[in-house]
N, C-alpha and C positions, 0 to 999 in steps of 0.2 A: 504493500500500500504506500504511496506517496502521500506524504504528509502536505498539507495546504500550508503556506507561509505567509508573512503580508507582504500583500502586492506594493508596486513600488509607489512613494511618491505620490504622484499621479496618474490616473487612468488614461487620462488624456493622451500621455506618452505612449500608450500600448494602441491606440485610435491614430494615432500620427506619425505612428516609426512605419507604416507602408508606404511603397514609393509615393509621389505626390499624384493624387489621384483627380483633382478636379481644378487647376488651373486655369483661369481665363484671362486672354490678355490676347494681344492682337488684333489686327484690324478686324472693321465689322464690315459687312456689305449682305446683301442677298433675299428674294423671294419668289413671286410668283405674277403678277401683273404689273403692266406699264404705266410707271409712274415718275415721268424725267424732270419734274418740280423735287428742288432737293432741300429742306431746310438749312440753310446756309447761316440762319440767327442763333445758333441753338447757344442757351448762356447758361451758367452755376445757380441753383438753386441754394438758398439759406443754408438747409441742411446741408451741403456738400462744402462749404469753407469749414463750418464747426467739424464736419466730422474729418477735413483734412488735417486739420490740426490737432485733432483726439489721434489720427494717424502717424504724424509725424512726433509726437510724444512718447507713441508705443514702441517706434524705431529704435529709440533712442535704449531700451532693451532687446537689442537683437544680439544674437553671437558675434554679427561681425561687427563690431564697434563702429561706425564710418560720421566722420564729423557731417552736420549741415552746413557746408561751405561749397566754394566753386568748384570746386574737383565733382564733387559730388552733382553737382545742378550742372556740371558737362554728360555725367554719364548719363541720367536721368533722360537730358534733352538728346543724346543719342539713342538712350531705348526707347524714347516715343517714337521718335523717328524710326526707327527699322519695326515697330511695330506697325507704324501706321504705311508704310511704304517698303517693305523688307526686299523686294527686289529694284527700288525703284525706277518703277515703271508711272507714275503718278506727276511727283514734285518736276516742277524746274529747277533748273539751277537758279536761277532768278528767287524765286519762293525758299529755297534753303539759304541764300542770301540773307533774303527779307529777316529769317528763323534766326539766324545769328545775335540776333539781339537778346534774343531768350538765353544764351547760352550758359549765361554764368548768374542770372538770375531768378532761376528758378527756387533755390535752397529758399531762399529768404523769401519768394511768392509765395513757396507752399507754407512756412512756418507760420503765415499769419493769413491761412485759407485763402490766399490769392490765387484764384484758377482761369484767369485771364488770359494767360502762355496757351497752356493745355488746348481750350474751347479755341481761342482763335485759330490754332497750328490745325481743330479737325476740323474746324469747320470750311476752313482752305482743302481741304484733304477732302472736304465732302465733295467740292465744286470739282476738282480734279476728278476725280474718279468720275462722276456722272458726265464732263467731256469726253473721257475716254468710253464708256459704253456710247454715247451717243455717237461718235467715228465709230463705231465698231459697228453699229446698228446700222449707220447708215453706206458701210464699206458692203455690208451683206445685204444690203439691198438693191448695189448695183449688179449682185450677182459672184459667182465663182469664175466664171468667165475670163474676168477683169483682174483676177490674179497669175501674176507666170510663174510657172513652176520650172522654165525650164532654165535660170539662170545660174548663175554658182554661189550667191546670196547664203548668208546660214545666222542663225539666231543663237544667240547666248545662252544656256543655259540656267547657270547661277549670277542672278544680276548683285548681289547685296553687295559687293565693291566696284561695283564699276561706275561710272559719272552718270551724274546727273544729265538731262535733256536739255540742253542747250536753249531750243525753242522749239515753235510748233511746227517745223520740219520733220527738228530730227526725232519729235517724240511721235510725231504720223509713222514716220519711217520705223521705229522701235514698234510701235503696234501692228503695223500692218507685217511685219515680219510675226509680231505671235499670230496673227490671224491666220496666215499662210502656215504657221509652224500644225497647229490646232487642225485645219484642215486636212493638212498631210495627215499627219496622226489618223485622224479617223477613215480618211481614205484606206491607209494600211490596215487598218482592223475591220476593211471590206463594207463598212457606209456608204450608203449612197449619197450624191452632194444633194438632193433634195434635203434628204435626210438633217445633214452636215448643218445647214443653213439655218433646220427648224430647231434642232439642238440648239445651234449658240445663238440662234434670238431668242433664244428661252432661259437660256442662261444669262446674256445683258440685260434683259427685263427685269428677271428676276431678282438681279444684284441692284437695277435702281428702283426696283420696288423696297428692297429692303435698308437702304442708302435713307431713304425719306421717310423711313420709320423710327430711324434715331431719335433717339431723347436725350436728356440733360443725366439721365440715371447711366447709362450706355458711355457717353462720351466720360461722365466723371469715374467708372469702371477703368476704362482702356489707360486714361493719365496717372490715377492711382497706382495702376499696377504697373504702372510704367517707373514708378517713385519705390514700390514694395520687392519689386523681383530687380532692381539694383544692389538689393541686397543680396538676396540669393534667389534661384529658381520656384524654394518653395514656400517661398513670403507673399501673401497673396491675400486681396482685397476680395471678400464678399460683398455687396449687395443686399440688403435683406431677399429680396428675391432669389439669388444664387446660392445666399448660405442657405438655404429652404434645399433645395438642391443637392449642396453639398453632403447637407446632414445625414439627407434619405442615402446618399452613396455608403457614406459608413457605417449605417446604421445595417447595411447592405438588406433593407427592405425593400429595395427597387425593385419591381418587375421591370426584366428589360433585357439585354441580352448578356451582361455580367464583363463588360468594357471596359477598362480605365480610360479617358478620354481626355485630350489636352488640347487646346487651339494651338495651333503653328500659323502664323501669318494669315493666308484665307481659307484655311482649312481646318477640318478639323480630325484630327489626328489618334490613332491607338498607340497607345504607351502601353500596356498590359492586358491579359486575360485573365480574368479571376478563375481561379482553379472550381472546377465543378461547375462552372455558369455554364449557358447554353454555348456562347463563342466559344470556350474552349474545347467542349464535350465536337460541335461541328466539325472544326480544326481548319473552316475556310480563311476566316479573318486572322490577321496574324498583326503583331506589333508593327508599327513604324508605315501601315497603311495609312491612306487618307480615304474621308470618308467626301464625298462629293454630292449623293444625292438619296434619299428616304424613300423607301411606298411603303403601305401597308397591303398586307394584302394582296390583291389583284389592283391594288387601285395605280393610277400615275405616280411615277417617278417625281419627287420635289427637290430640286436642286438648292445644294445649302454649302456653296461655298461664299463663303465670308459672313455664314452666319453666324451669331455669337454662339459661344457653346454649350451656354444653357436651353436655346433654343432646339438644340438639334438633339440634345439629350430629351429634350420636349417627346421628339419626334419619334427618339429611338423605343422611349419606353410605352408599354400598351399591357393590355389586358394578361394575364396568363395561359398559353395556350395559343397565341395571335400567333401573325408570323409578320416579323418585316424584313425586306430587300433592300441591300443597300447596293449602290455602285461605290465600289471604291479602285483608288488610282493603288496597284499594288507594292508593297515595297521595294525600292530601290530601282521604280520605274524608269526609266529617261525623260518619259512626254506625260505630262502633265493629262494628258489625252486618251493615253492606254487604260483604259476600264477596266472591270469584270465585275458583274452581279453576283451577290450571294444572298442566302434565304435563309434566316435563323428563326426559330421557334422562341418566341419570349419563354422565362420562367423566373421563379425566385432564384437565389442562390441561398441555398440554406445552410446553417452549420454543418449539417449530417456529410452532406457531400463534398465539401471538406476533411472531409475526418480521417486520419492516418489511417493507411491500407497493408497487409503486409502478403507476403507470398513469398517462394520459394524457387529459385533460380539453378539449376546447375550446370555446372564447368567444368571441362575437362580439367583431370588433373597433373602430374608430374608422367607421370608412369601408365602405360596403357593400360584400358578398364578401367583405369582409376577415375573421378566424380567429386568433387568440393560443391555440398549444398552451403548454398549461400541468403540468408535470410534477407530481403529487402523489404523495408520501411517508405510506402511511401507519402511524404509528410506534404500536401498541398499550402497550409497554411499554420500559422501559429493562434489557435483558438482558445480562448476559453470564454465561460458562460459566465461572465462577472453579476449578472442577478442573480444567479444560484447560489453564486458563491457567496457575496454578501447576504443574503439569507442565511447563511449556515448550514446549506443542503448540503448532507453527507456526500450524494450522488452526483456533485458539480461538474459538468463537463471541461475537462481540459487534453492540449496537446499533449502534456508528460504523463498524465493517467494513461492514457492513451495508450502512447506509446510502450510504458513499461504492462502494459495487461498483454501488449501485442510481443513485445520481448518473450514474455515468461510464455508464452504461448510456445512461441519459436523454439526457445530450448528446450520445452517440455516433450514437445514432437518426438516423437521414439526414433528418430536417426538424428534429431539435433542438428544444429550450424556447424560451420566451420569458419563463418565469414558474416559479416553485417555490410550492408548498404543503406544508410538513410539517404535517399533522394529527395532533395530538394528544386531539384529543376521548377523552375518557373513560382517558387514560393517568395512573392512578393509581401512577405512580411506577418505584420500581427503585434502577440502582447509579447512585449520586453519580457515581463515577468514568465510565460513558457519559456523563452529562448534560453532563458538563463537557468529555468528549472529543471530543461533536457542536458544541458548539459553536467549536469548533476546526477544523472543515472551512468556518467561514463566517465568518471574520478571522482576518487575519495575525497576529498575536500579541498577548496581554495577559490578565490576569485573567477568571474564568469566573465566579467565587463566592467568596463571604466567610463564613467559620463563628467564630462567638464563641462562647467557654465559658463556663463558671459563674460564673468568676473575672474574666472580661472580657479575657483572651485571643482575637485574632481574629488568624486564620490567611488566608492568602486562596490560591486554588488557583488556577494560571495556565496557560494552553494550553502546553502545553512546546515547540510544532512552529512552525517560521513555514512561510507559506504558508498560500492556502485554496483549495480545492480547487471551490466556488462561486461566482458571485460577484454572479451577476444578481440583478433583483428576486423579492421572495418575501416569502411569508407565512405565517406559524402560526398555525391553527385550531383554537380551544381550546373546554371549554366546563366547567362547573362537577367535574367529575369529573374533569377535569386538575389533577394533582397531586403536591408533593412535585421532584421530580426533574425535571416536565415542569414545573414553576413555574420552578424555576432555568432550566434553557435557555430557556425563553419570555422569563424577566425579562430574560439576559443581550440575548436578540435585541432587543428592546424599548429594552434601553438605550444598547448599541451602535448604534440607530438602521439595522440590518442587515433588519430584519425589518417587516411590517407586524402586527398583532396583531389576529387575528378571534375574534368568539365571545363567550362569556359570563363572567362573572367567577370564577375559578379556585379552586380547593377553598381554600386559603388555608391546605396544613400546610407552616410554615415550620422545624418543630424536630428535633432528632437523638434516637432514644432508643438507648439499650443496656440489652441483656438482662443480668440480673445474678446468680448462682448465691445459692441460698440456703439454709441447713441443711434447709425444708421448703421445695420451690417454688421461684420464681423472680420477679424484680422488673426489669419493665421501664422507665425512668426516663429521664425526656429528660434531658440533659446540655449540651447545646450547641443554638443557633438560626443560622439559615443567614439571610445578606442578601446581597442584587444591588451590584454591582461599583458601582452609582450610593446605597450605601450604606442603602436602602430595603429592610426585612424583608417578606419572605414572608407571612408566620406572620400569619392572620386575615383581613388585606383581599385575599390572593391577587393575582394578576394582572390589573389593568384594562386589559381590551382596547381597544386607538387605535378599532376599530369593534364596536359593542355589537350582536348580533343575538337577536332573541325567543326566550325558552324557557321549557317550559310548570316549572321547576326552580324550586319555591321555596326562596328562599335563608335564611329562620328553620328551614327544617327542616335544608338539607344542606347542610354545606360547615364549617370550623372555626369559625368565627364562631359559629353554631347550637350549639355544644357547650359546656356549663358550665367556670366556669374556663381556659377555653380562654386561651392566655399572648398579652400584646396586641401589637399591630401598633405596631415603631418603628421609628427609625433609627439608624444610626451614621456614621462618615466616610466617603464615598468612598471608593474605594482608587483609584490612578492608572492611568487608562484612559483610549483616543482613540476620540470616538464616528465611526462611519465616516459617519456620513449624518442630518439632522433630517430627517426623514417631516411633522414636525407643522406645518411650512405646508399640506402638502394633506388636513388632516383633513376640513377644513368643506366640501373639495368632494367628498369623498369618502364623507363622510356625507349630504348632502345624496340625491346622488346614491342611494345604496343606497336610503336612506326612499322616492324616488318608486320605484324597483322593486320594493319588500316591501309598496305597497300596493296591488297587482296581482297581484302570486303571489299564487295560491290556497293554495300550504301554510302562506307568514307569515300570511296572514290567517284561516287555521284555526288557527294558533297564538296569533296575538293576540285574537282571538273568544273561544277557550277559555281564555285563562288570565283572561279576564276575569271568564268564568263559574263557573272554580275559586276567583277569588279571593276573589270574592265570597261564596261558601259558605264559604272558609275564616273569613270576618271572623265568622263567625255564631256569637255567643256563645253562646244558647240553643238549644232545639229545642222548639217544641209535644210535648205529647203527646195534644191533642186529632186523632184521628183524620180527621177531615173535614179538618180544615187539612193537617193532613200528607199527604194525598194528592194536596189542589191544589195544595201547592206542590212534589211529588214531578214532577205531569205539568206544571208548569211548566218545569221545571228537565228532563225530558227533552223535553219539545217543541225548548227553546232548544238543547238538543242535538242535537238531530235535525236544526233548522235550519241549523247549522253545519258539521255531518258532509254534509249533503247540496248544501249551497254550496261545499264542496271539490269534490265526485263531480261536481256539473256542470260546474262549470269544467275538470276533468280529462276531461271528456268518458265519466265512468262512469254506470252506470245508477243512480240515487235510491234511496232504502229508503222503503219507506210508510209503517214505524212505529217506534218504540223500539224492541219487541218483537223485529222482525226486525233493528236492528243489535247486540241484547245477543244474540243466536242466534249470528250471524257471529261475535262478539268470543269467547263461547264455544268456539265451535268450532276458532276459531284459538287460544285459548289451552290445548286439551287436544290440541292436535297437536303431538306430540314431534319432529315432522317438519320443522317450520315455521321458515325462515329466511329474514330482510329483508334477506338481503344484498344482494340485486340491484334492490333496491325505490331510486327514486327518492333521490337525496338532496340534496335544497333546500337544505341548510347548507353543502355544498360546494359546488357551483353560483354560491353568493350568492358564496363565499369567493372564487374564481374571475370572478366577473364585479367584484369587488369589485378582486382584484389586477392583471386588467384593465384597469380605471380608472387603478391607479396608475404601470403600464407605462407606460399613453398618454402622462399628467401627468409622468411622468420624462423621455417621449422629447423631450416640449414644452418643455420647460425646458432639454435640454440644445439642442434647435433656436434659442430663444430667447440662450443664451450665447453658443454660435454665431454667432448674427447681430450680437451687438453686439460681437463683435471686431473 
């Protein structure tokens, strides 16, 4: 039995150590009917000076200390700006001119609720953007005709460092290059230009439909958190209406598809799948997609780029049982323009489905015949039922009860383990108070974690129990979406030399925030950073794993690192702990080893084929918009695919595909089946983890044969 202890602190800390889940910021635009009148007056209501200043008060407790002077009122008026305009395609150079006056006077506007800067800077931003749909409305009016595709012309890419538009030349010439970029695009994924035409006037309309729905709540939203995430990523301004929002997210009461969801410039973006939710159980939707347009149902598609992102959460969530369709641009796409639909069945995401799973893996051994059963753990999230438990219910649900009923289980089994695996793949967090209580069933006593405050107070939280209730070898298998909570337990095993560490390099959120009431809304505001008992922060480089395995994850888009202002990776002292074992003499054999096995699986090596292919595409600064090119190098780029996809299927002994065509059929069709669950599908990463902790049984039993002998 695991004894209950008291929880930390504060709750709140175990609600806000998951990655940041409901950030809004970025530009707004986007709806449904034609409305090219844009409110261009919009001013600061009363309540938005008082509650700027109840804001910039609270700042002044944040982790990162940052004085309210010009430094600060430069960064500030650089992150409106790439919020409001992040590739610019908008501003003049003229109008970021004019902006220069803002530049070092912001600190001391907002100190004394002056939002003067802010409203004027969007409301110029409103006029701009509704010029540019209206050129863009009226370029597709003259027709597809009227654009040549056969020149040697190409469009940029990633505009966020490149100049400003001179004037209304060369900012026609920049749009009328995305219009042709956006056309091509959909040409290659076989639309017809009738088609092409009805899409992006439905898309312009829609964006100045939603342009002239701005309000004074909206624009004092965007400059807020233009002034809160200078601090760090996950300092972030509610709304009373968003914290509404917010709250339903953590409280993970939402019907809806179980998404972490983040605005990125005019889109709106997946950061995470919550384990057990319908997204993930699907396995269409994956992180670092953008989501572009809603239906429910049978009904029309609603396009919601540059809607705000409590809007589109509006959209996403519905009854239980519904089904909604989203179009989304898929990760690490090139064109802005490559879709694909998926179909997800709404549901709750309940505790239950959550809840640590265990089962029984085995691996070849040393010697032929030979078998290493290996127990895996696998632990979705760090849960427990904090109104049980403050009741005093005997039967409280938690991750460590949990886990240690599913332990004793494991070795009670009449052939027993030889081997543990807790998987944490994709465990984006939970209550500090499990993290630190699982690691307490795998050393006899001592420090778990280290949390420093503002002030450079550091507290360190210690297993309260002796005894451990495991003891064999074992391993955690992590992978970029491990985080937060699963960072602490990994780091602590990792340092205690208890653990082996498989997988890919760890989401890297090392910081605490607390919710904070506010006369309007609510401010959430990191306060304290968490470091591993070997005095090494969390926060950005994440957990490096003793064994690195391939993953198609790029790490500039997901993970803390990828996120602006993100607080950096340091250290502070030790705190006093006994490592129970060094692992890091058998890395080299145990790396070695893996390498010749992952270039023989057929799924490493469709993994490593394919990121080579994504990455390639990512590195690509331009695009053609000559036509003829874009098409050879469209069937280049799926030949090379096809060849890859089909050097798996033989090796797996499935049948080939003859063409693109028929594996983009397949991919469709699996991804508008609400039905469709990879849970029983193969999993190479475990396996590997497994044949990997295998390895390390052997080299343990070897070494203690070896002591053995030379006594």
């Amino acid at each position: 039995m695991i004894r209950p202890s008291t929880i930390l602190r504060s709750l709140l800390i175990m609600l806000l150590l998951a990655t940041a889940a409901f950030q809004v910021n970025g530009a707004l635009t986007s709806a449904n009917q034609p409305m090219p009148l844009v409110n261009a007056g919009l001013a600061p209501e009363d309540v938005h000076a008082r509650t700027a200043r109840h804001i910039v008060e609270r700042l002044q407790g944040h982790y990162r200390q940052m004085r309210f002077d010009d430094a600060l009122s430069e960064k500030v008026f650089e992150r409106y700006l790439r919020d409001l305009d992040p590739n610019r395609i908008y501003f003049f150079a003229g109008d970021i001119e004019n902006f220069e006056r803002y530049r070092k006077v912001l600190d001391d506007q907002l100190r004394r609720g002056d939002l003067s800067a802010g409203f004027d800077m969007f409301n110029l931003y409103q006029l701009r953007v509704n010029e540019r749909l209206e050129y863009m409305l009226g370029q597709l009016a003259q027709g597809l005709d009227e654009l040549d595709f056969s020149d040697d012309t190409s469009v940029k890419l990633d505009r966020s460092e490149a100049a400003w538009a001179a004037d209304v030349d060369a900012m026609d010439d920049l749009w009328q290059r995305r219009l042709k970029h956006a056309v091509l695009s959909m040409r290659l994924d076989d639309v017809e230009d009738d088609e092409i035409v009805e899409r992006l006037e439905r898309r312009y309309r829609s964006q100045q439909t939603r342009i002239s729905q701005n309000g004074p709540e909206d624009v004092f939203q965007v400059y807020i958190n233009a002034l809160t995430q200078t601090f760090d990523p996950h300092t972030s301004y509610f709304t009373p209406h968003t914290s509404e929002n917010f709250n339903i997210s953590m409280s993970r009461s939402l019907e809806g598809i179980g998404a972490v969801l983040q605005a990125e410039d005019e889109y709106t973006r997946v950061v995470r799948l919550i384990p057990g939710g319908p997204a993930a159980k699907a396995g269409q939707l994956q992180p670092a997609d953008r989501i572009v347009a809603v239906g429910q149902e049978d009904g029309s598609m609603i396009n919601v780029i540059g809607w705000r992102l409590d809007e589109v959460v509006n959209l996403v969530r519905g009854p239980k049982g519904s089904r909604v369709r989203l179009e989304v641009i898929p990760a690490g796409s090139a064109s802005e323009h490559t879709t694909r639909e998926i179909a997800i069945e709404r549901n709750k995401v309940v505790l239950e489905e959550q809840a640590a799973k265990k089962k029984i893996i085995e691996v070849p051994g040393e010697e032929a015949g030979q078998t290493q059963r290996l127990g895996v753990i696998t632990l979705p999230a760090f849960y427990l039922d904090f109104d049980a438990y403050n009741r005093g219910d005997e039967d409280y649900t938690s991750t460590t009860r949990d886990v240690a009923r599913l332990l004793q289980a494991l070795e009670e089994d009449e052939e027993g383990i030889d081997g543990l695996i807790i998987d944490l793949r994709n465990n984006g967090g939970g209550s500090l108070h499990e993290a630190t209580q699982l690691v307490s069933l795998f050393i006899t006593r001592g420090p778990t974690v280290q949390v420093r405050d503002a002030r450079g107070r550091v507290q360190v939280e210690q297993d309260q129990y002796p005894g451990i209730l495991y003891a064999g070898p074992m391993a955690v298998l992590v992978n970029r979406f491990s985080a937060s909570a699963s960072e602490i337990f990994a780091g602590a095993m990792q340092d205690y030399g208890r653990a082996l560490i498989i997988g890919d390099h760890t989401f890297g959120k090392g910081t605490v925030q607390t919710l904070l009431p506010l006369n309007h809304g609510q401010l959430k505001i990191t306060q304290a950073k968490f470091y591993r008992v070997s005095g090494s922060s969390n926060q950005n480089l994440g957990i490096v794993p003793d064994i690195e395995l391939p993953w198609l994850v790029d790490k500039e888009e997901i993970g803390e690192s990828a996120l602006p202002n993100a607080l950096p990776w340091d250290q502070i002292q030790p705190t006093r702990y006994q490592q129970v074992f060094d692992l890091s003499p058998f890395f080299d054999t145990l790396r070695a080893r893996h390498a010749e096995r992952i270039k023989v699986n057929p799924e490493f090596v469709y993994v490593l084929d394919q990121r080579d292919l994504v990455n390639e595409q990512r590195k690509r600064q331009t695009v053609s918009l000559n036509e003829g090119q874009r098409r050879t190098q469209q069937s280049d780029v799926e030949r090379r695919s096809l060849v890859i996809e089909n050097a798996r299927r033989k090796a797996q002994g499935e049948e080939v595909i003859k063409d693109f065509a028929e594996l983009r059929a397949l991919e469709e069709q699996r991804a508008l089946d609400p039905d469709n669950d990879d849970s029983d599908r193969p999993d190479a990463y475990l396996d590997e983890a497994g044949y990997i902790l295998g390895d390390l049984i052997h080299l343990l039993q070897e070494k203690q044969v070896a002591i053995s002998a030379s006594k």
